[in-house]
MARRO-285323 format. One line per field, with one value per residue: residue number from 1; residue in one letter; x, y, z of N, C-alpha, C in turn. Coordinates in steps of 0.02 Angstrom, whole numbers, m for minus. Example, Ala and Ser with C-alpha at 12.3 -4.5 7.8 and 13.67 -1.06 7.14 Angstrom:
REM residues 2
n 1,2
res A,S
n.xx 660,642
n.yy m284,m112
n.zz 390,354
ca.xx 615,684
ca.yy m225,m53
ca.zz 390,357
c.xx 660,645
c.yy m165,2
c.zz 390,394
***
This chain:
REM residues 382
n 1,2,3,4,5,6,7,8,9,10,11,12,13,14,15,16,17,18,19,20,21,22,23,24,25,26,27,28,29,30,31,32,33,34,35,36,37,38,39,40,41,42,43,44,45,46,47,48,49,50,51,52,53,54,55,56,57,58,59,60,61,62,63,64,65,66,67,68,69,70,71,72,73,74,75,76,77,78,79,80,81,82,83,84,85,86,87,88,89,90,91,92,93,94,95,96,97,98,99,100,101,102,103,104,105,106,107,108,109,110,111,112,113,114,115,116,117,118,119,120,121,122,123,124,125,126,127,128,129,130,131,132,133,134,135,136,137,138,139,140,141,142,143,144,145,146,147,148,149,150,151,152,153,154,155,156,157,158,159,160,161,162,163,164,165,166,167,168,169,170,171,172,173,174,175,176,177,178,179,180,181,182,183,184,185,186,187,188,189,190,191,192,193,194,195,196,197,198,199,200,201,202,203,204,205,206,207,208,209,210,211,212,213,214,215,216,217,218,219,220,221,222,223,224,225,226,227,228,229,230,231,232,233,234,235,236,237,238,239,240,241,242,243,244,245,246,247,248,249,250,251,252,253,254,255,256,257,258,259,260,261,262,263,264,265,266,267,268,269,270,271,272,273,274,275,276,277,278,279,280,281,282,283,284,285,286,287,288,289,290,291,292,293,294,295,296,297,298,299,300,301,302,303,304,305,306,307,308,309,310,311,312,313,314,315,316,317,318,319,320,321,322,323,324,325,326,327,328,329,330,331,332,333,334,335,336,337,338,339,340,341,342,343,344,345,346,347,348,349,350,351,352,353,354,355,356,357,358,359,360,361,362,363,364,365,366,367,368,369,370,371,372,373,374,375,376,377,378,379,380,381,382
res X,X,X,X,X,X,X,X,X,X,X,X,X,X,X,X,X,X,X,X,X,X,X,X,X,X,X,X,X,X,X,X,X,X,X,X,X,X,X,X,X,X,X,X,X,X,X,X,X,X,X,X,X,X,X,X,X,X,X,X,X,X,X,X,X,X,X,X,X,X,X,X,X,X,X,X,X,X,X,X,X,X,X,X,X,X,X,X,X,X,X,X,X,X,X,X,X,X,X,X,X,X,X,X,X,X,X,X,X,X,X,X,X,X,X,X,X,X,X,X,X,X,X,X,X,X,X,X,X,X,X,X,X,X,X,X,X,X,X,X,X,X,X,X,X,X,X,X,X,X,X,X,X,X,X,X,X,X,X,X,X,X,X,X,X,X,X,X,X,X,X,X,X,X,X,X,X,X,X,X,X,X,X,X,X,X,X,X,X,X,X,X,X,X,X,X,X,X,X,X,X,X,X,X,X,X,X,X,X,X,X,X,X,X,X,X,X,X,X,X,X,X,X,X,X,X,X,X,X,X,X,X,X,X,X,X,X,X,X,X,X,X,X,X,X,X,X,X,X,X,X,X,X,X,X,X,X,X,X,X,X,X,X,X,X,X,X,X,X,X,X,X,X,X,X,X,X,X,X,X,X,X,X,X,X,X,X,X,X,X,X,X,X,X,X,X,X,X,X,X,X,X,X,X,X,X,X,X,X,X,X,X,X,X,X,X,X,X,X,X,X,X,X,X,X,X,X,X,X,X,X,X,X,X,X,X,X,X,X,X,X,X,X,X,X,X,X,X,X,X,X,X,X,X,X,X,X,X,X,X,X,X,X,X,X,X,X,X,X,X,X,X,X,X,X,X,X,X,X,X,X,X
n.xx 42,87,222,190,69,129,244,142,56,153,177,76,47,176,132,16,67,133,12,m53,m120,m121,m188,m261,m295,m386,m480,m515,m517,m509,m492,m655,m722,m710,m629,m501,m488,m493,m376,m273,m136,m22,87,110,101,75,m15,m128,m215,m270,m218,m273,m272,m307,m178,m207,m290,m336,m280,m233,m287,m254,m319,m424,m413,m417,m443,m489,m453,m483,m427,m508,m501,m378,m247,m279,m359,m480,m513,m564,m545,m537,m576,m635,m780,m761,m660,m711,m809,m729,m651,m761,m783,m685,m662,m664,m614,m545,m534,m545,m632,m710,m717,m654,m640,m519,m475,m372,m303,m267,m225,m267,m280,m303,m245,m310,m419,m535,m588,m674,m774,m864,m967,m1029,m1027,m942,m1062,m1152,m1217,m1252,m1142,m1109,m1018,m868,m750,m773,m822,m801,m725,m666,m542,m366,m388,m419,m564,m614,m528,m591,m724,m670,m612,m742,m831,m739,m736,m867,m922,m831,m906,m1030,m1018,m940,m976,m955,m1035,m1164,m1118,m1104,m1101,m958,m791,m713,m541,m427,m298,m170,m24,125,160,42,m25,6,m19,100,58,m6,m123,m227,m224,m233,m380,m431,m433,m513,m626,m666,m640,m780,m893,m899,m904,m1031,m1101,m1109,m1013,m858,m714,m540,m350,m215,m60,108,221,306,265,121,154,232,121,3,62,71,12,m110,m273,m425,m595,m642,m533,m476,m416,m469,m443,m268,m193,m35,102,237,329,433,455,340,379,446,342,244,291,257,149,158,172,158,17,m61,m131,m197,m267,m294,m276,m171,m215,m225,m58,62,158,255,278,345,265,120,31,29,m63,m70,m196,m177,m160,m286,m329,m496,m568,m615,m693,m741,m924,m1022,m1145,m1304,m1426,m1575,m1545,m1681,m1828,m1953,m1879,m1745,m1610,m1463,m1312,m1197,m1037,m955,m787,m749,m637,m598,m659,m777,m829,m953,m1070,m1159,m1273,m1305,m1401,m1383,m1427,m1393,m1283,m1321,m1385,m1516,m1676,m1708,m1685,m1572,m1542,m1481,m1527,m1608,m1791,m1802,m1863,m2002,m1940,m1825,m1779,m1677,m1602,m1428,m1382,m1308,m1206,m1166,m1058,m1039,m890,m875,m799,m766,m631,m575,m577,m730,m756,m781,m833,m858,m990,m984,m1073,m1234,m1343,m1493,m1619,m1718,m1901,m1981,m2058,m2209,m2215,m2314,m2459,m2423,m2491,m2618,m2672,m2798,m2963,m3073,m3150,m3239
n.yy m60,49,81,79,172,296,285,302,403,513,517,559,695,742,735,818,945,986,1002,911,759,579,470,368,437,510,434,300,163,21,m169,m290,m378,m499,m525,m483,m587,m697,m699,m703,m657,m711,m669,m693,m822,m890,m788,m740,m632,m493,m308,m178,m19,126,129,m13,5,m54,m163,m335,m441,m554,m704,m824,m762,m760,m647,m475,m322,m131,20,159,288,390,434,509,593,667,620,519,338,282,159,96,46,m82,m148,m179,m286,m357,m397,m441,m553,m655,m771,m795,m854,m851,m769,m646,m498,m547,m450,m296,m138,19,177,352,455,626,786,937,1028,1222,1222,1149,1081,1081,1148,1133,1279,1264,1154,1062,962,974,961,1043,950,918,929,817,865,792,862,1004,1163,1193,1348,1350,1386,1285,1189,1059,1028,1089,993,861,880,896,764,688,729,710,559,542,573,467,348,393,462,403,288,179,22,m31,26,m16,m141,m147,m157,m54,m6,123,223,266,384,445,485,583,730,797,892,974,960,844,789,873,807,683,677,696,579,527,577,505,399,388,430,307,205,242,252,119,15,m91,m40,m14,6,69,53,98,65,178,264,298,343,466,517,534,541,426,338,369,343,416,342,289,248,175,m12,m51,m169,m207,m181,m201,m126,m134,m217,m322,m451,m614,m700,m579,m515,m587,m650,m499,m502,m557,m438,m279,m210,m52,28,49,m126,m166,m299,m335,m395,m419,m425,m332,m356,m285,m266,m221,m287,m317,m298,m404,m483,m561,m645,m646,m765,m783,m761,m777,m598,m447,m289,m237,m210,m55,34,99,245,242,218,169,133,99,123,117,10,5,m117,m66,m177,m178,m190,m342,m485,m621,m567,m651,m709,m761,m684,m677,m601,m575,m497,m465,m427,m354,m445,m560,m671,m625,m712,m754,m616,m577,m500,m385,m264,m197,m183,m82,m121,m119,m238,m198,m117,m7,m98,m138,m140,m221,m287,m445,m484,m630,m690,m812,m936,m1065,m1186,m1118,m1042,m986,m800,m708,m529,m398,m261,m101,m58,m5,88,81,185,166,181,330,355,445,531,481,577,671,646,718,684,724,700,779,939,1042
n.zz 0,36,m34,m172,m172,m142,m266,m389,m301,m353,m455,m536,m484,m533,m668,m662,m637,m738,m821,m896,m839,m820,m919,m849,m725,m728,m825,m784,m844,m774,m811,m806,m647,m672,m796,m746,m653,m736,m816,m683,m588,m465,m378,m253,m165,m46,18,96,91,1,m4,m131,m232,m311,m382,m429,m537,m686,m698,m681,m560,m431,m395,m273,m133,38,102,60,45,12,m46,m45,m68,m180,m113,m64,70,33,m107,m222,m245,m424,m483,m376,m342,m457,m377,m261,m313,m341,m230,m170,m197,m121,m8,115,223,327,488,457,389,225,131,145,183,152,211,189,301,376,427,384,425,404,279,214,72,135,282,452,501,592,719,597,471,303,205,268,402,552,707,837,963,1056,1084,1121,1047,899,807,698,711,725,812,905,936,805,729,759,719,553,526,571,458,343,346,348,227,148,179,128,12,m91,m147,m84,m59,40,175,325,320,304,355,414,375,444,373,441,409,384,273,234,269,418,569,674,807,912,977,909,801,832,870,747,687,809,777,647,686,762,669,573,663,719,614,569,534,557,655,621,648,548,523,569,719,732,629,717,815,798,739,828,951,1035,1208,1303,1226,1152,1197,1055,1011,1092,1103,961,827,750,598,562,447,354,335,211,168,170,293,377,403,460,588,630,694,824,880,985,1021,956,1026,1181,1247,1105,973,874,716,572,459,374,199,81,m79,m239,m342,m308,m141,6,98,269,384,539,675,818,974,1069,1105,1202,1239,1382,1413,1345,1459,1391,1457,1526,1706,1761,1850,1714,1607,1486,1450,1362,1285,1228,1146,1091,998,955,924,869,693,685,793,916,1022,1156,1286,1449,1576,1741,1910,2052,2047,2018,1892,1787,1744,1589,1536,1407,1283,1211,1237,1409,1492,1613,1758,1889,1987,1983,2048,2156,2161,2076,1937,1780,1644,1545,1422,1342,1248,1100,1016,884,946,1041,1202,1288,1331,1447,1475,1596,1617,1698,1837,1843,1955,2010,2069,2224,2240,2278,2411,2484,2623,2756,2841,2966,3121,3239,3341,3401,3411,3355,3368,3502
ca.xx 0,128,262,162,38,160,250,84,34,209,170,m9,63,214,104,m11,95,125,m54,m61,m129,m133,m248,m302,m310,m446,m543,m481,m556,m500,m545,m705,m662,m718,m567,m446,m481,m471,m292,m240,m57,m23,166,122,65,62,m40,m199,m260,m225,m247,m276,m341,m321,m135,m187,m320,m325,m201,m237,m296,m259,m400,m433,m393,m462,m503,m476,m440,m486,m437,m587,m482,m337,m209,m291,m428,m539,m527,m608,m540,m589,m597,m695,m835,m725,m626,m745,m829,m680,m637,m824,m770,m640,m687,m671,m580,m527,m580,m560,m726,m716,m717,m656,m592,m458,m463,m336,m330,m209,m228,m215,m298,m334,m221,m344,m469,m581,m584,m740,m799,m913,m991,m1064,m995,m945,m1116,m1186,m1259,m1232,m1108,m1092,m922,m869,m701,m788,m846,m779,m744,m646,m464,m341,m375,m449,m645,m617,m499,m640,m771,m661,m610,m811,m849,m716,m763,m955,m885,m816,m984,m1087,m1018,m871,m994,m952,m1099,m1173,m1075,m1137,m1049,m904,m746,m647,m475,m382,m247,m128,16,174,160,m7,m14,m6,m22,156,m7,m12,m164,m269,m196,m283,m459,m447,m443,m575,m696,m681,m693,m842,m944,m882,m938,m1103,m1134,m1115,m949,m788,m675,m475,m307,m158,5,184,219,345,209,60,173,232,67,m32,96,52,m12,m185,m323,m493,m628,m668,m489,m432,m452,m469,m391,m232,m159,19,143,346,379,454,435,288,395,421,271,220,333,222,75,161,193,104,m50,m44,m177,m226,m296,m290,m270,m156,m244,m197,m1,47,205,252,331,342,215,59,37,19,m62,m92,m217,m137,m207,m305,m387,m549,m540,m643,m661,m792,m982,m1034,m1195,m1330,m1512,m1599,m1577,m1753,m1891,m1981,m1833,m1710,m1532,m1432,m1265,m1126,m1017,m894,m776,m736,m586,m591,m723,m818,m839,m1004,m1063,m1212,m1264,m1342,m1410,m1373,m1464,m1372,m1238,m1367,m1422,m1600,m1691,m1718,m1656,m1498,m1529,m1428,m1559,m1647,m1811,m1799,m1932,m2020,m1924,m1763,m1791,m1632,m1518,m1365,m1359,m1239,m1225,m1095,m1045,m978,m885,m852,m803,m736,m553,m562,m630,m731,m712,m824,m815,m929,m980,m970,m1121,m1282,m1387,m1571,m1648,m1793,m1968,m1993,m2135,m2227,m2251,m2403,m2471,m2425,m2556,m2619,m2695,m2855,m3021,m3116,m3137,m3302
ca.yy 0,133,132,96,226,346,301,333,487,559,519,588,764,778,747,898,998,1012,1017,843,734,505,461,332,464,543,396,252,114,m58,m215,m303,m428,m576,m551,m487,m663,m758,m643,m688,m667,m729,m682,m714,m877,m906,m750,m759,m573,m426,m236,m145,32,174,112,m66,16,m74,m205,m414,m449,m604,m748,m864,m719,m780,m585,m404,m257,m100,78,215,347,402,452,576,581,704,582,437,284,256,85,71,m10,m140,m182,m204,m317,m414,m410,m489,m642,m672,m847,m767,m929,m835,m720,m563,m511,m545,m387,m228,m63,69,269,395,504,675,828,962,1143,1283,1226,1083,1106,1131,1175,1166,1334,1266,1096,1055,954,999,959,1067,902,945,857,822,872,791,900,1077,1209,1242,1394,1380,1377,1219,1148,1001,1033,1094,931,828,890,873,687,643,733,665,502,545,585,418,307,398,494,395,235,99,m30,m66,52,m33,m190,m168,m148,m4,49,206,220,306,364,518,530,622,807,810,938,969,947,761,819,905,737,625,718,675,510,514,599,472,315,396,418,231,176,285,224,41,m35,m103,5,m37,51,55,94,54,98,244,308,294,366,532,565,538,539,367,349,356,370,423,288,286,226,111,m69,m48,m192,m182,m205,m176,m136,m109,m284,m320,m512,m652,m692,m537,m484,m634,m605,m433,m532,m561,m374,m243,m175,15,65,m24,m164,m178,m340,m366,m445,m413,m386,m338,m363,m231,m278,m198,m282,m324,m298,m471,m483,m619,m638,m686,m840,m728,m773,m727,m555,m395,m226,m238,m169,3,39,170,217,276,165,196,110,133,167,57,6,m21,m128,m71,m239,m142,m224,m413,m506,m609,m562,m735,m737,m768,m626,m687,m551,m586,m439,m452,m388,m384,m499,m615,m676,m592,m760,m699,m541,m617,m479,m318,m216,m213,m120,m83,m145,m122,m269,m193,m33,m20,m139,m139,m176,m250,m328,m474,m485,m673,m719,m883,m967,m1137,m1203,m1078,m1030,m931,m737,m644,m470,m355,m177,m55,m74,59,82,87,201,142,234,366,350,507,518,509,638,680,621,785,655,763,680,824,979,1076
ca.zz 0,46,m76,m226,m173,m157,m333,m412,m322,m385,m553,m530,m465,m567,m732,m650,m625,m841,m851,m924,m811,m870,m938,m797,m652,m771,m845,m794,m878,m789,m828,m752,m612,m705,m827,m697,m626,m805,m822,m631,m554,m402,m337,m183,m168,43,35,113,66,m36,m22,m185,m225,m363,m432,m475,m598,m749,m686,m687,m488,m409,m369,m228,m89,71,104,17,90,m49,m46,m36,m91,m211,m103,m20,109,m6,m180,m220,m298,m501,m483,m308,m388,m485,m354,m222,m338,m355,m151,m129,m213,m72,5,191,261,398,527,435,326,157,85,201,149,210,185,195,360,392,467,362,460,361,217,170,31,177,355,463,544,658,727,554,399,251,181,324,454,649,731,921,965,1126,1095,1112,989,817,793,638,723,689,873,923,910,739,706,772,675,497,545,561,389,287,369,316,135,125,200,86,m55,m131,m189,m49,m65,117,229,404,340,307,418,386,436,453,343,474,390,365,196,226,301,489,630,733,877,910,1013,850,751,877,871,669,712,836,712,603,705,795,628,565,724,746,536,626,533,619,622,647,631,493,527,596,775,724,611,736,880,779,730,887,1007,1086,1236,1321,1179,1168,1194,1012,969,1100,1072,880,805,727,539,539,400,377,322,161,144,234,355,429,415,489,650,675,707,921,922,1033,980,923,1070,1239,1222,1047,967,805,687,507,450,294,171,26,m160,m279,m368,m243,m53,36,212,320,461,621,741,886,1028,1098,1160,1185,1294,1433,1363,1396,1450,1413,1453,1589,1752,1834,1842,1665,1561,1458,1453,1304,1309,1187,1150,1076,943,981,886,770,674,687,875,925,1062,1201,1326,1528,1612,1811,1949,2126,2043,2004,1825,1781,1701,1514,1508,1384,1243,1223,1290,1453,1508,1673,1790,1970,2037,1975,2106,2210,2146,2034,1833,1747,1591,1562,1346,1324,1162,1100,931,882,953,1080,1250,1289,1353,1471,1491,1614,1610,1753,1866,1865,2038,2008,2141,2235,2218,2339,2459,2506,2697,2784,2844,3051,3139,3292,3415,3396,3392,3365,3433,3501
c.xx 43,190,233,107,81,212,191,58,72,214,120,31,106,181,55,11,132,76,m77,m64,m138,m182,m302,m305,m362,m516,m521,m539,m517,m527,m570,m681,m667,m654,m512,m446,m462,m407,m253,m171,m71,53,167,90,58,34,m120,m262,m199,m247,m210,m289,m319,m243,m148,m249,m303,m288,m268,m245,m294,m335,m394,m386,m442,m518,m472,m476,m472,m482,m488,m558,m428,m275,m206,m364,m471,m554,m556,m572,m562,m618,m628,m727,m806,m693,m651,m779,m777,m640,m690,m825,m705,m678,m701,m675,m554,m547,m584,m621,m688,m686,m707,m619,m535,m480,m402,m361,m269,m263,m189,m239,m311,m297,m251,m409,m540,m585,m646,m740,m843,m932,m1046,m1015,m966,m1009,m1177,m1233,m1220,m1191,m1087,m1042,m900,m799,m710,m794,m811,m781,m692,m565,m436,m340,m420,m538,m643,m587,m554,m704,m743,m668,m702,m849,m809,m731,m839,m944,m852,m867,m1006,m1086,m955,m896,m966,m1018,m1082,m1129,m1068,m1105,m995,m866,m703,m590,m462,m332,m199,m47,74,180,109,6,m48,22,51,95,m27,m106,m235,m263,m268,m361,m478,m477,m505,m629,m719,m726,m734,m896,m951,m932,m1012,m1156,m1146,m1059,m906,m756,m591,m429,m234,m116,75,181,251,290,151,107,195,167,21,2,107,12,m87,m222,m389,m524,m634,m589,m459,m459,m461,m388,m357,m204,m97,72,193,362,366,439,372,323,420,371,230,244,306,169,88,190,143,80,m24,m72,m181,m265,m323,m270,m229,m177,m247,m107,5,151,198,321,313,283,145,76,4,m19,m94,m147,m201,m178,m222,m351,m446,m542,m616,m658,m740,m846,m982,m1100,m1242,m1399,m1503,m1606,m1605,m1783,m1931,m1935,m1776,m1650,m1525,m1377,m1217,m1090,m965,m850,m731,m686,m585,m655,m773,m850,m917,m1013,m1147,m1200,m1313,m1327,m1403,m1413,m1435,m1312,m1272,m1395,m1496,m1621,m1729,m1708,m1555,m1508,m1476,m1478,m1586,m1691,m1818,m1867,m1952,m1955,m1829,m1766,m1758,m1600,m1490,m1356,m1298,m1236,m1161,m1102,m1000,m949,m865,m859,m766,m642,m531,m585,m640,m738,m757,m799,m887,m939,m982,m1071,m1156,m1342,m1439,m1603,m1714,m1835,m1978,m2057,m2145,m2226,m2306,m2403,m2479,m2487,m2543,m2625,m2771,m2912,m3059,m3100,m3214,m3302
c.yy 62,122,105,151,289,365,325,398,532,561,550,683,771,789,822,949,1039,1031,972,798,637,498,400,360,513,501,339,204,26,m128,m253,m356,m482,m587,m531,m569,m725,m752,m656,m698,m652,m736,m685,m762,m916,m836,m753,m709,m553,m362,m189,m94,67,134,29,m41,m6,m136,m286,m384,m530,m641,m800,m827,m764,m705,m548,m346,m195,m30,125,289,336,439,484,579,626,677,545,397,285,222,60,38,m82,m182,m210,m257,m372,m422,m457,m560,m695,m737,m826,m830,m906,m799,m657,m578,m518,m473,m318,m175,m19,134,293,439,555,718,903,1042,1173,1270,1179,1142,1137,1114,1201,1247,1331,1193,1064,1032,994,1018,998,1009,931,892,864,830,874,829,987,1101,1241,1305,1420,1382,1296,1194,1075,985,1051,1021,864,817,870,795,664,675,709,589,489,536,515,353,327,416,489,312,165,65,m34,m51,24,m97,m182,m141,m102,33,94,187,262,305,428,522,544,676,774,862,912,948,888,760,824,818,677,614,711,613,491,527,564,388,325,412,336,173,199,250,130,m1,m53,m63,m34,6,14,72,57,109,155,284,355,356,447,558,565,552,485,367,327,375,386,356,257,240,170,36,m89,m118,m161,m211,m173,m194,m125,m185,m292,m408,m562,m653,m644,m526,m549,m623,m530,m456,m548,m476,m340,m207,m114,52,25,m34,m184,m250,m347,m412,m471,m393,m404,m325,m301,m274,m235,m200,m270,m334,m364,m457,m543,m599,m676,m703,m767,m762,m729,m667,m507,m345,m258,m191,m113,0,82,163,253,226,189,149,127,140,96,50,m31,m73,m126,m134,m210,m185,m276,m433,m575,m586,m601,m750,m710,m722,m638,m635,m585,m530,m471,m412,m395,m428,m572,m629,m672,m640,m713,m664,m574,m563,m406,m254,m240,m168,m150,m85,m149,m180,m265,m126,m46,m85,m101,m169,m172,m278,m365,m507,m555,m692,m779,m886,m1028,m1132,m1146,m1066,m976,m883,m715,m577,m435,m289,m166,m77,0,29,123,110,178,191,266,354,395,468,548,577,652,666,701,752,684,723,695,889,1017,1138
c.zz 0,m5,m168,m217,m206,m217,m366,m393,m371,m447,m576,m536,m515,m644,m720,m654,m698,m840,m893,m861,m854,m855,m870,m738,m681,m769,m830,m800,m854,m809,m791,m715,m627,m745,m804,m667,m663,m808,m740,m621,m504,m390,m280,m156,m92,63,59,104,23,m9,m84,m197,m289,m394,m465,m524,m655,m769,m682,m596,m459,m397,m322,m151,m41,111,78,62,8,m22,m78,m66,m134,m190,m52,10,70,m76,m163,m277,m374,m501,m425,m316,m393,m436,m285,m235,m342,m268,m116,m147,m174,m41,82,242,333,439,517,385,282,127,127,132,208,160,220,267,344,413,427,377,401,265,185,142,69,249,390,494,606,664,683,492,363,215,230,377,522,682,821,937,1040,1144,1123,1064,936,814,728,641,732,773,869,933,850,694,713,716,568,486,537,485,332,296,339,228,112,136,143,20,m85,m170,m145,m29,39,171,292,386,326,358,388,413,407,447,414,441,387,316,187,246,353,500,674,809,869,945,952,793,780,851,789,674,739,815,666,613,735,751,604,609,724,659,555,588,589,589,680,624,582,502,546,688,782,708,661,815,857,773,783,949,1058,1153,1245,1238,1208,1166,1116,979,1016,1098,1009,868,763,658,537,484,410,351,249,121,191,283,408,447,482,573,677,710,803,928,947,989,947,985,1123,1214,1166,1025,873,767,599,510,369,254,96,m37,m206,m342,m357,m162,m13,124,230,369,516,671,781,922,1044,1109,1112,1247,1331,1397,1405,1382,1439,1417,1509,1636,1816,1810,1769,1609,1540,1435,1385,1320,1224,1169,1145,1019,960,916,900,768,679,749,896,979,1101,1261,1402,1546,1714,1861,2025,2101,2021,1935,1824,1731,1637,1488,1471,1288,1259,1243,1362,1493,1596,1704,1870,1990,2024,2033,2163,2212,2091,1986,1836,1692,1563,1481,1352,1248,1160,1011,930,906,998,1156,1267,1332,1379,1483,1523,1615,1686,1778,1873,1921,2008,2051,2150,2231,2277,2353,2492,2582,2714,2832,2938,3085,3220,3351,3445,3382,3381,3396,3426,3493
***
């Protein structure tokens, strides 16, 4: 992905910059994935995926991938792919032998303030929609409520208006990378980030992260994250042949509690990635709702690894399993009045065991009871 991208942008820009742009960053016309598949090369034949996006336009695509990865953009978090279409079409014929989906995508992220094509002004898209901004109020300067708010519209701009079939399934990572424009403000960098995987998330995909640990640590700074980013599995790159790459698959996440779960190899010709063995795992649920009497609790799950792992929920009462209550909601009820919810997310999938995780506990107050009314001791009076 990264150094054929970045031959291709440079061929992209330097032809712009004549005023002759090729002809396939115009019109590109590849061919459909039925005869990319008749036409296949396969140099990487212990590969178990690929990721493809705007430079293999027009190019022969391997066949019998067990999944696809596909770039959403052209380089740059404000393009769009040519071949998106085509090559999503040719990612859905992935066999999905393993625990990654079938068919995911990746976009471009950076950070580029006032010098990008556009720069919100206020807690509102590009396309003018309202956006909740748990950073504070846009007001148009390159901080971190303004960084927030871009991150969840270029994020929107790629869900809806770049042609990805069935946004809510697929899984999409965040390209994280230094050959995009970043913010010296690891801080404002972050808040990109979080804008993005909090529309992703809020649109209902998976969302995971791309990078190398140098990369991910200049541009964020490392460290604590926001909710929205830790945990996010991980696809990492930097390796040159399988078996390195392979060897990233026992390194540390990118985020707490993150789980490596894709790594990926770079040639010259096609980008190889493996998915690496993983155990059960996943963050404790969060819960929301109103806990009263009358009112109804949600339970978050949050994003479980591998993809495959089956996900049963038990609501709690006192520490105690509430018979039936085993969906992801729960309406709260008289004989919940003055105890303590909980809701306990187990996963399980074959050749494994399996993983509980519980959320934080909410206290249900009991129903107030007016008091009676003083009694005088008066039986009358004449």
């Amino acid at each position: 992905m990264v150094r054929r991208a970045v031959l291709a942008l440079a061929a992209v820009l330097a032809a712009a910059a004549l005023g002759v742009l090729p002809r396939a960053a115009v019109e590109a016309a590849p061919r459909s994935p039925a005869a990319a598949v008749e036409q296949a090369v396969a140099p990487h034949l212990d590969a178990e995926g690929y990721d493809v996006s705007f430079p293999q336009c027009g190019t022969p695509l391997p066949s019998g991938q067990a999944f696809a990865v596909v770039g959403v953009n052209a380089g740059i978090g404000t393009s769009t792919n040519p071949c998106l279409a085509d090559e999503l079409a040719w990612a859905d014929l992935s066999s999905g032998a393993t625990g990654q989906p079938g068919a995911a995508v990746y976009v471009n992220t950076a950070n580029p303030g006032q010098l990008g094509s556009w720069w919100p002004r206020s807690d509102r898209t590009r396309t003018g929609a309202a956006v909740e901004n748990p950073r504070g109020r846009c007001t148009g300067a390159e901080d971190a409520a303004c960084a927030y708010v871009y991150g969840w519209s270029i994020a929107a701009d790629d869900a809806f208006a770049r042609g990805v079939s069935d946004p809510a399934e697929r899984f999409w990572w965040l390209d994280v990378e230094t050959m995009n424009t970043w913010s010296w403000n690891t801080r404002t960098n972050t808040a990109v980030l979080q804008g993005m995987a909090a529309l992703l998330q809020r649109v209902g995909g998976g969302v995971g992260l791309y990078s190398t640990h140098r990369q991910w640590t200049t541009i964020t700074g490392g460290g604590d994250m926001p909710a929205e980013l830790e945990g996010l599995p991980d696809w990492l790159s930097g390796a040159t042949t399988a078996a390195e790459a392979r060897a990233h698959c026992t390194s540390a996440p990118l985020t707490r509690g993150g789980v490596v779960t894709v790594v990926q190899w770079v040639t010259p010709e096609l980008d190889g990635d493996l998915a690496c063995p993983q155990p059960t795992a996943g963050p404790a649920p969060l819960v929301t709702g109103r806990a009263a009497v009358g009112g109804d609790l949600l339970a978050a799950p949050g994003t479980w690894h591998p993809r495959d792992a089956s996900l049963a929920f038990q609501w709690l009462r006192d520490g105690a399993p509430i018979p039936g209550a085993t969906g992801r909601d729960h309406a709260v009820t008289d004989a919940d009045a003055g105890a303590d919810l909980a809701v306990v997310v187990t996963g399980t999938r074959g050749g494994a065991a399996p993983v509980s995780r519980r959320s934080a506990t909410l206290h249900v107050p009991a129903p107030v009871t007016a008091p009676h009314p003083a009694s005088t001791g008066l039986l009358g009076t004449r």
